[in-house]
TORKERO-759217 format. One record per residue (C-alpha): residue number from 1; x, y, z. Coordinates in nm, 2 decimals. Example, Ala and Ser with C-alpha at 12.3 -4.5 7.8 and 13.67 -1.06 7.14 Angstrom:
2
+------+--------+--------+--------+
| resi |      u |      v |      w |
+------+--------+--------+--------+
|    1 |   1.23 |  -0.45 |   0.78 |
|    2 |   1.37 |  -0.11 |   0.71 |
+------+--------+--------+--------+
//
This chain:
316
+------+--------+--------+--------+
| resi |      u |      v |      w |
+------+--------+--------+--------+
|    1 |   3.01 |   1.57 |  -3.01 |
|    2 |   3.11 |   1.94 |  -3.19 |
|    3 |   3.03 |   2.21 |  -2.97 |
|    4 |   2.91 |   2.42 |  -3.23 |
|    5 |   2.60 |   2.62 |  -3.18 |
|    6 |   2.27 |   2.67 |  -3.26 |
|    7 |   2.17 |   2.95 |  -3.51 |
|    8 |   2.18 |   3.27 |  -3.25 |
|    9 |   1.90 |   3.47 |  -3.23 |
|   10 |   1.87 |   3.82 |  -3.15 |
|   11 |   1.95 |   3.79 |  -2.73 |
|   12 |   1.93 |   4.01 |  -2.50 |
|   13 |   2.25 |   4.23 |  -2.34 |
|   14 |   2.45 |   4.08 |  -2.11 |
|   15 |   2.37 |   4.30 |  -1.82 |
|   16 |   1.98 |   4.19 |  -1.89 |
|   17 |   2.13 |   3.82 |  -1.78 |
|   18 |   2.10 |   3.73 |  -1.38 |
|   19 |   2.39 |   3.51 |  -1.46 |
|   20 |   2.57 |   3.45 |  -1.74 |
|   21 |   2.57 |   3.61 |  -2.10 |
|   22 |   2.39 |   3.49 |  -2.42 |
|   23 |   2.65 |   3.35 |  -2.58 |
|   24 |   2.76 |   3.11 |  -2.25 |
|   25 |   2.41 |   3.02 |  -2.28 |
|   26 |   2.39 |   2.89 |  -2.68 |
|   27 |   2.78 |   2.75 |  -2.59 |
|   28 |   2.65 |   2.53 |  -2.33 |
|   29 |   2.51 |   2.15 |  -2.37 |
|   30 |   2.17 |   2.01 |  -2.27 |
|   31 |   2.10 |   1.74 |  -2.02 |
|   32 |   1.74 |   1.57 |  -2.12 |
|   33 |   1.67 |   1.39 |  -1.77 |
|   34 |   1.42 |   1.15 |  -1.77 |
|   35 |   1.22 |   1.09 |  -1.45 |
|   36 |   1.01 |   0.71 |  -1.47 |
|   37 |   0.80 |   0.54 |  -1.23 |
|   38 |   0.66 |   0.23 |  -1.35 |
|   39 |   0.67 |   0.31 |  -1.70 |
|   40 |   0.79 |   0.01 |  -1.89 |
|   41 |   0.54 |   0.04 |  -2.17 |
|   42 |   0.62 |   0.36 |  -2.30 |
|   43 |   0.97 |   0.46 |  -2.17 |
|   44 |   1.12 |   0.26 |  -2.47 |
|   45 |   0.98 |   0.45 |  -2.71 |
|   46 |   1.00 |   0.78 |  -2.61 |
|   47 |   1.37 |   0.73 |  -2.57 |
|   48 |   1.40 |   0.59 |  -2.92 |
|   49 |   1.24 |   0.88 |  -3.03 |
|   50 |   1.45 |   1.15 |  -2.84 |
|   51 |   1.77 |   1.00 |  -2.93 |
|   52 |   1.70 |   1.03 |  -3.30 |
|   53 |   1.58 |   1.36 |  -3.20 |
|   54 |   1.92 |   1.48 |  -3.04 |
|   55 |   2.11 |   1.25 |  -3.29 |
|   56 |   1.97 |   1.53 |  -3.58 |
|   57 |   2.11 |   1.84 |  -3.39 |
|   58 |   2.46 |   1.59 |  -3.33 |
|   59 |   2.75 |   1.84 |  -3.37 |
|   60 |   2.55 |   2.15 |  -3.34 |
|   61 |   2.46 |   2.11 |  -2.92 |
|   62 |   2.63 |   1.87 |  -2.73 |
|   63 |   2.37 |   1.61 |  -2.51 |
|   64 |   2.33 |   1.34 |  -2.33 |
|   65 |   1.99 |   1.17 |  -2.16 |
|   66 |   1.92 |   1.03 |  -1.78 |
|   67 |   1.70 |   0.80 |  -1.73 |
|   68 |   1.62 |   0.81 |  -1.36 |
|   69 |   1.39 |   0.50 |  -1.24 |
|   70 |   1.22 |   0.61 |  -0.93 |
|   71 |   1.20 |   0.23 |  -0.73 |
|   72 |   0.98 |   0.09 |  -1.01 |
|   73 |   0.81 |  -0.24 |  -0.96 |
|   74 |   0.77 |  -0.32 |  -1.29 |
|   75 |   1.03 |  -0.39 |  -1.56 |
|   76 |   1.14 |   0.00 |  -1.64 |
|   77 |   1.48 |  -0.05 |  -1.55 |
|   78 |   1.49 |  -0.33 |  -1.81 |
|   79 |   1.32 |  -0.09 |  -2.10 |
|   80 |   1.58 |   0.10 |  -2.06 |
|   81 |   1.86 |  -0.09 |  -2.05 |
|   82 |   1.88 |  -0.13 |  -2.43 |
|   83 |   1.95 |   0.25 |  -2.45 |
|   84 |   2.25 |   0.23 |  -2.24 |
|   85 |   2.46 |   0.10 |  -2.54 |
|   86 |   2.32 |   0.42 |  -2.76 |
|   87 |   2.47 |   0.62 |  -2.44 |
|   88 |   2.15 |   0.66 |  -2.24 |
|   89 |   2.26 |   0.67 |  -1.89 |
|   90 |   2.05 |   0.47 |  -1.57 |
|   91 |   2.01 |   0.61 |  -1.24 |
|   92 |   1.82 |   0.41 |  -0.98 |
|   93 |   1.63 |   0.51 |  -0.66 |
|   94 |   1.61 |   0.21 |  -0.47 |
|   95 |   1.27 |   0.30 |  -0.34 |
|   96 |   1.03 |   0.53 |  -0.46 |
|   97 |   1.06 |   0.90 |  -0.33 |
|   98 |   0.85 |   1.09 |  -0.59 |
|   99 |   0.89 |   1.27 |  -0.95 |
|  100 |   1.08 |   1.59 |  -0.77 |
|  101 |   1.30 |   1.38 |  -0.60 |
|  102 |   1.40 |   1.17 |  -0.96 |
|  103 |   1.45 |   1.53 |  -1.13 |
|  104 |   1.68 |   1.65 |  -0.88 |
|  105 |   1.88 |   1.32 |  -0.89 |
|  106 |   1.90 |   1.30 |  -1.28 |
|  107 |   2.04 |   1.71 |  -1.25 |
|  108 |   2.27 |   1.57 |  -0.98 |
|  109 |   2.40 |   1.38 |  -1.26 |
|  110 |   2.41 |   1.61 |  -1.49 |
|  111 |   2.69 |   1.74 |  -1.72 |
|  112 |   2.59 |   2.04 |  -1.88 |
|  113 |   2.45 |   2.38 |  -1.83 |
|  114 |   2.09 |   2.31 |  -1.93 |
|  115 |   1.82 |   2.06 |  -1.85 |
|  116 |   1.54 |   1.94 |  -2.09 |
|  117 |   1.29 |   1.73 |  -1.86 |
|  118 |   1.05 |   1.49 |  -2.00 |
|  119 |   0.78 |   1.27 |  -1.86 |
|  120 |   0.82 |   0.90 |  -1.96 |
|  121 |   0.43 |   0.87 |  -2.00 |
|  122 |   0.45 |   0.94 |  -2.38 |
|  123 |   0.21 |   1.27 |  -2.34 |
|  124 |   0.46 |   1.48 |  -2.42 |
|  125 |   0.55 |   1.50 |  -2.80 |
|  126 |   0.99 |   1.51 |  -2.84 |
|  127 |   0.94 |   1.66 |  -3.20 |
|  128 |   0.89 |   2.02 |  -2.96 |
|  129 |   1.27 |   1.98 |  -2.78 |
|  130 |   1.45 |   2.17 |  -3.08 |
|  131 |   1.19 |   2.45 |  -3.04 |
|  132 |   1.24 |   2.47 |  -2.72 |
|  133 |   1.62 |   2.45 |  -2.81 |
|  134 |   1.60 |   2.77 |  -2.98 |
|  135 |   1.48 |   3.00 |  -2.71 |
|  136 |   1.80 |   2.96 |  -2.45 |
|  137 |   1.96 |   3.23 |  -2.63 |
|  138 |   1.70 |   3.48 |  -2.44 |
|  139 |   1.54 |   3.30 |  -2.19 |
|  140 |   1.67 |   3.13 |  -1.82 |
|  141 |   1.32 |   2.86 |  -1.88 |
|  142 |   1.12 |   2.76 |  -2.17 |
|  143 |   0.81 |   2.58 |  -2.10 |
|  144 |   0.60 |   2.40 |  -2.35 |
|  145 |   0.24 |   2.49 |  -2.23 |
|  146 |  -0.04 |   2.26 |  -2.31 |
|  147 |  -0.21 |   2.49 |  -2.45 |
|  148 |  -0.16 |   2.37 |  -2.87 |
|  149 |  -0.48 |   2.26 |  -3.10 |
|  150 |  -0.45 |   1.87 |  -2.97 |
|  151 |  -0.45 |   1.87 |  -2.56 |
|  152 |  -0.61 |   1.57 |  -2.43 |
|  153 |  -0.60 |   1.69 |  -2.02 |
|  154 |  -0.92 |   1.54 |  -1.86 |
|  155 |  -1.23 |   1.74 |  -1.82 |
|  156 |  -1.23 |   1.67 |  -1.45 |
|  157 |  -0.94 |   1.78 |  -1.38 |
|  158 |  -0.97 |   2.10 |  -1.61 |
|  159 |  -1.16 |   2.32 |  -1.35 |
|  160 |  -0.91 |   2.30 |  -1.09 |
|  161 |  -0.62 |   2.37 |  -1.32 |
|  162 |  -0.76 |   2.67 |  -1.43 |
|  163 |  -0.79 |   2.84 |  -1.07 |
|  164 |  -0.45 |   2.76 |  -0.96 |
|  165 |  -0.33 |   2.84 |  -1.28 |
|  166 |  -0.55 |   3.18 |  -1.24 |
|  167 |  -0.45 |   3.23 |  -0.87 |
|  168 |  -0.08 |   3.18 |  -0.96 |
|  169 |  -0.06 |   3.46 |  -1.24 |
|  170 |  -0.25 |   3.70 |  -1.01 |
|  171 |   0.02 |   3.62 |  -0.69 |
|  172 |   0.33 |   3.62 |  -0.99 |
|  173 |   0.15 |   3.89 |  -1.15 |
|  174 |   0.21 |   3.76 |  -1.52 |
|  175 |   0.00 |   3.51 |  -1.68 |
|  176 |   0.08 |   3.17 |  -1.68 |
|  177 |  -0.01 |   2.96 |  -1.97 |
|  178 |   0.06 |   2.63 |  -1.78 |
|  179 |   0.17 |   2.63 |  -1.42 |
|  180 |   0.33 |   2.29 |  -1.42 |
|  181 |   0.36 |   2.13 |  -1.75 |
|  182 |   0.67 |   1.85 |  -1.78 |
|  183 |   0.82 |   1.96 |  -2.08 |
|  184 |   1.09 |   2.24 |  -2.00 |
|  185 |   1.45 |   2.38 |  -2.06 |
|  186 |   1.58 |   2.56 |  -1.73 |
|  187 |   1.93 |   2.66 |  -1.67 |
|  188 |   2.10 |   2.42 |  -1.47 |
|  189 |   2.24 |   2.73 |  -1.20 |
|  190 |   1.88 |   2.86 |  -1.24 |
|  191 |   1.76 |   2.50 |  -1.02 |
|  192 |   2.01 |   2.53 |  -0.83 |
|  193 |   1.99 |   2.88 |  -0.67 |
|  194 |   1.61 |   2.74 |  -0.51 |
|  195 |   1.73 |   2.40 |  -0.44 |
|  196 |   1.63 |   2.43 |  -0.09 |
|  197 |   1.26 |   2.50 |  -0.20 |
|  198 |   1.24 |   2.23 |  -0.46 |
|  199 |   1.02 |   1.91 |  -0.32 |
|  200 |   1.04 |   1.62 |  -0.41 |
|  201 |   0.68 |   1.54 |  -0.54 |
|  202 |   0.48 |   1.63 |  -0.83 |
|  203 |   0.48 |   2.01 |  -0.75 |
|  204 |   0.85 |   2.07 |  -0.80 |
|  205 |   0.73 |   2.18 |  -1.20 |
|  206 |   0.54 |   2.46 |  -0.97 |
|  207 |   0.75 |   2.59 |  -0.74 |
|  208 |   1.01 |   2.60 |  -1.01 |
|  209 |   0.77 |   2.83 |  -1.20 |
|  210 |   0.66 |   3.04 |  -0.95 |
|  211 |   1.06 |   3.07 |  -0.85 |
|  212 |   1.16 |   3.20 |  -1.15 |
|  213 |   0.88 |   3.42 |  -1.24 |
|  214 |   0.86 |   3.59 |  -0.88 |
|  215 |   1.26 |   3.65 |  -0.90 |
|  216 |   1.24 |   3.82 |  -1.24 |
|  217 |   1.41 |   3.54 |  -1.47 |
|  218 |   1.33 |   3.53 |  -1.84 |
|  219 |   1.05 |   3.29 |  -1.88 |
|  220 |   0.93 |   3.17 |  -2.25 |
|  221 |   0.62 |   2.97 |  -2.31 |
|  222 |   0.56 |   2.74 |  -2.57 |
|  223 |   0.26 |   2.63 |  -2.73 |
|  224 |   0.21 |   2.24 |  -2.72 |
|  225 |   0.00 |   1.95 |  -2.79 |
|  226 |  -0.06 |   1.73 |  -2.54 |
|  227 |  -0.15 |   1.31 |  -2.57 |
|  228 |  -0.30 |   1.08 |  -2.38 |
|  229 |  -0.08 |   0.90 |  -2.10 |
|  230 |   0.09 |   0.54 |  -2.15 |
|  231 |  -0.03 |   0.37 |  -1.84 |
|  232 |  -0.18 |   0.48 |  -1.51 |
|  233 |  -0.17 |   0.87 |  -1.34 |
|  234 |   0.01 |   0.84 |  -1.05 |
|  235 |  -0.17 |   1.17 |  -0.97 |
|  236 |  -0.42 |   1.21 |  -0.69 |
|  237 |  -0.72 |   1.51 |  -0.78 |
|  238 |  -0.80 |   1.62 |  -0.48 |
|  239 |  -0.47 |   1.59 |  -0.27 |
|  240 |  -0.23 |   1.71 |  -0.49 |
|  241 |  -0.51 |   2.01 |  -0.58 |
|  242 |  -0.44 |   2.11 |  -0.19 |
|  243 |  -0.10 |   2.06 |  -0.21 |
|  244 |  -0.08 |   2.28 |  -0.49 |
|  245 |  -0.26 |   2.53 |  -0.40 |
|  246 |  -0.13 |   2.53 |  -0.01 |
|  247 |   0.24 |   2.55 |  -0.22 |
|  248 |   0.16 |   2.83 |  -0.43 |
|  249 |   0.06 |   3.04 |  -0.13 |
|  250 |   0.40 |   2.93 |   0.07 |
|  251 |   0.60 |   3.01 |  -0.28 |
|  252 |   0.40 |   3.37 |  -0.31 |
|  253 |   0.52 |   3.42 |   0.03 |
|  254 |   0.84 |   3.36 |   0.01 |
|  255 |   0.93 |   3.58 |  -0.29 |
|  256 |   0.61 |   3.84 |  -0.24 |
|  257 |   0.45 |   3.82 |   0.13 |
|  258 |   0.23 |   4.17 |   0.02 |
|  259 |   0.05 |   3.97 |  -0.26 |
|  260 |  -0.07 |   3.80 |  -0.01 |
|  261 |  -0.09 |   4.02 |   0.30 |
|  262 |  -0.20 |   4.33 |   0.12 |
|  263 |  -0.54 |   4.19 |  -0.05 |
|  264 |  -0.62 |   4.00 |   0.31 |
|  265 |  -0.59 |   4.32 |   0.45 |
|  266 |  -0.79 |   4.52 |   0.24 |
|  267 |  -1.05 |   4.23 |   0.30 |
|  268 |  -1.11 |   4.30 |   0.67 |
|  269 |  -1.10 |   4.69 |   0.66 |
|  270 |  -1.34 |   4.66 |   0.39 |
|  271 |  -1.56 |   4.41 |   0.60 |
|  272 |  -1.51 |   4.64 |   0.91 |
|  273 |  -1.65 |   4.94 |   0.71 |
|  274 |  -1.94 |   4.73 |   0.56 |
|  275 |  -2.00 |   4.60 |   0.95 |
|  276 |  -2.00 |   4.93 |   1.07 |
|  277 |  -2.15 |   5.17 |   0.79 |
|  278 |  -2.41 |   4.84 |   0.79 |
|  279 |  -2.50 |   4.81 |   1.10 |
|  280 |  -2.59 |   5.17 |   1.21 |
|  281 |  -2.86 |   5.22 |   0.90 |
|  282 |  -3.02 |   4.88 |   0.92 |
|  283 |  -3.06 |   4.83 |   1.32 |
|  284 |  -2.96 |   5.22 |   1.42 |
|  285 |  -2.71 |   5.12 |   1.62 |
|  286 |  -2.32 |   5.04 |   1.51 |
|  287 |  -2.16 |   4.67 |   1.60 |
|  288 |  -1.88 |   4.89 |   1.75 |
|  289 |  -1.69 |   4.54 |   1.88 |
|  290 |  -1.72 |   4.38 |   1.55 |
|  291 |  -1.61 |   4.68 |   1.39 |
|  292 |  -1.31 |   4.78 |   1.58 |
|  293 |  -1.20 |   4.40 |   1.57 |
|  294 |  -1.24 |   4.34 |   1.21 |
|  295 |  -1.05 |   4.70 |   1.13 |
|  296 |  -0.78 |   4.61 |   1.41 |
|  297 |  -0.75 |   4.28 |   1.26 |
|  298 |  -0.63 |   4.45 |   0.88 |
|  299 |  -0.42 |   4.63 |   1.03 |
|  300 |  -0.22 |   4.40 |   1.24 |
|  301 |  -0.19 |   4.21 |   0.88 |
|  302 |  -0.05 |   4.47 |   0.67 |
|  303 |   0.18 |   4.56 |   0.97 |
|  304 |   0.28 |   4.16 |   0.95 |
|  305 |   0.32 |   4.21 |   0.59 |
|  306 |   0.54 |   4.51 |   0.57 |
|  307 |   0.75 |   4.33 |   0.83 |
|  308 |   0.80 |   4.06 |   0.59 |
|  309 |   0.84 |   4.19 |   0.29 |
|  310 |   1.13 |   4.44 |   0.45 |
|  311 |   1.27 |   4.09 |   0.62 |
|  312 |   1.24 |   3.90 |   0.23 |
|  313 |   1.40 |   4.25 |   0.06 |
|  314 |   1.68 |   4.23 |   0.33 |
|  315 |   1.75 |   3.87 |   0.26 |
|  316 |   1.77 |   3.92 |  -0.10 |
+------+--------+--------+--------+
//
C-alpha cells in the first residue's frame, strides 16, 4: 500500500511527544489485532467488515489485521481462514491463556507503529476505526468509550463498572469515561514500555489505561455505541470485579503510591482525633491506647508512603 497520510490535524510540538513527533506518528501504519476465543459465529463478519473498512482508507495508511485464536474449541480458526487469502493473518495459541495474553501475541506480530484492537464478539461497531484513525496525530491512545446514545452493557453489571470506573479517575486523577473498553489505538512503543505490567487476562485494557494516564501520555476518548455480544461472555461478575479492583490499587501504586497512602493516612489520624476528642466528652475519660495507636498507625503510613513515592520518583 501508498504510505500517504491522513489529513493532519493541528498536533501538538514535538517536545510535547514522550516519544516521537507528530508527523512519525501520522507516517506510521496500523496493526488491527484481533483477539478470538470461541468466536466462530461472529469473527467472520466482523472481519469482512473491517477489511472493507481499511480497504476505503487503502493508499492513505498502510494496514494489515491479526487474527489471534486463543486455543478455541470451536471452529474459529476455520472462520477465519477464508480471510487469509484477503491478507488476514492467523496466529494460534495452542491452548487458551486469556484475552491479554492473545493481544500481546498479535502485537508480537506486529508490523507497524500502531495497534487498533478489536473484540471478535461483534459489540464493537468497525465504522468508529477511521475516527479513531484521526486522533494519532495528537494522542499516544484513543479509546472509543461506551458511552454513545446505543450501549447495550447489562444492568447488572452497570453498578460495579461505575465504581471502578469512579475509583480509577480519583487514583489517575482525570476522569475516565470507560476504564477498559476493547476498541483502542495505542502506540505500539507506548505497550511496550509496561510490558512487564501487562497480564494476560481481561484486565490488560485496564492496566494499559491506568499506565498511560498515570505516566502523563495523551489520552483521547471517543464516544461509542455499544451492541449486544455474538455468543457467550467469557466474563466472570464477581471475580473479575475483584481482580479489577485489587489491579487498579497495584497499578495506582506503582505509578502514584501517595494516592493511596496519603488518603489511608488521613483516615486513621482523623479516626484517632474522633476516638480521642470522642471519648473524653461522652465517657470523661480519653481511650488514650486507642488513640495513640490509631494516630501512630497514620503516621507509620504516610512515612511508608513518602518512602515510596521517593523510591518510584528515583526509578523513573
Amino acid at each position: 500500500m501508498s504510505t500517504t497520510t491522513l489529513p493532519a490535524q493541528d498536533g501538538l510540538s514535538e517536545d510535547q511527544w514522550p516519544i516521537r513527533s507528530p508527523r512519525a506518528a501520522l507516517d506510521a501504519g496500523v496493526t488491527v489485532v484481533v483477539p478470538a476465543y470461541n468466536e466462530e459465529g461472529g469473527v467472520g463478519a466482523i472481519l469482512d467488515r473491517l477489511l472493507s473498512i481499511l480497504a476505503e482508507i487503502e493508499g492513505v495508511l498502510p494496514s494489515e489485521v491479526i487474527v489471534v485464536d486463543d486455543g478455541s474449541a470451536d471452529g474459529t480458526a476455520a472462520a477465519v481462514e477464508p480471510f487469509r487469502a484477503r491478507g488476514v493473518q492467523l496466529v494460534r495459541h495452542a491452548e487458551n491463556r486469556g484475552y491479554g495474553a492473545a493481544l500481546k501475541t498479535g502485537i508480537r506480530h506486529a508490523r507497524h507503529d500502531w495497534i487498533l484492537i478489536i473484540d471478535a464478539d461483534g459489540t464493537y461497531d468497525e465504522q468508529y476505526v477511521p475516527e479513531l484513525l484521526r486522533y494519532r496525530s495528537e494522542h499516544e491512545m484513543v479509546v472509543g468509550a461506551r458511552t454513545g446514545a446505543d450501549v447495550k452493557v447489562p444492568l447488572v453489571r452497570r453498578p460495579a463498572k461505575w465504581i471502578l470506573r469512579k475509583l480509577a479517575g480519583y487514583l489517575c486523577q482525570r476522569e475516565i469515561p470507560d476504564l477498559n473498553s476493547g476498541l483502542r489505538l495505542i502506540r505500539k512503543d507506548a505497550v511496550e514500555r509496561f510490558a512487564n505490567l501487562l497480564p494476560d487476562g481481561f484486565s490488560f485494557t485496564t492496566t494499559i489505561t491506568l499506565a498511560m494516564l498515570s505516566s502523563g501520555y495523551h489520552v483521547k476518548y471517543v464516544p461509542i455505541d455499544y451492541q449486544k455480544r455474538t455468543g457467550k461472555s467469557k466474563i466472570r461478575p464477581v471475580a473479575d470485579t475483584l481482580g479489577f479492583l485489587m489491579l487498579i490499587f497495584r497499578t495506582i501504586m506503582y505509578f502514584n503510591p501517595l494516592r493511596v497512602f496519603l488518603p489511608t493516612a488521613i483516615l486513621f489520624v482523623a479516626a484517632s482525633l474522633i476516638v480521642g476528642i470522642g471519648s473524653a466528652v461522652l465517657f470523661d475519660k480519653m481511650m488514650d491506647v486507642t488513640t495513640v495507636v490509631l494516630f501512630v498507625t497514620g503516621v507509620q503510613i504516610l512515612g511508608l508512603g513518602l518512602i515510596a513515592d521517593s523510591l518510584n520518583r528515583r526509578m523513573q
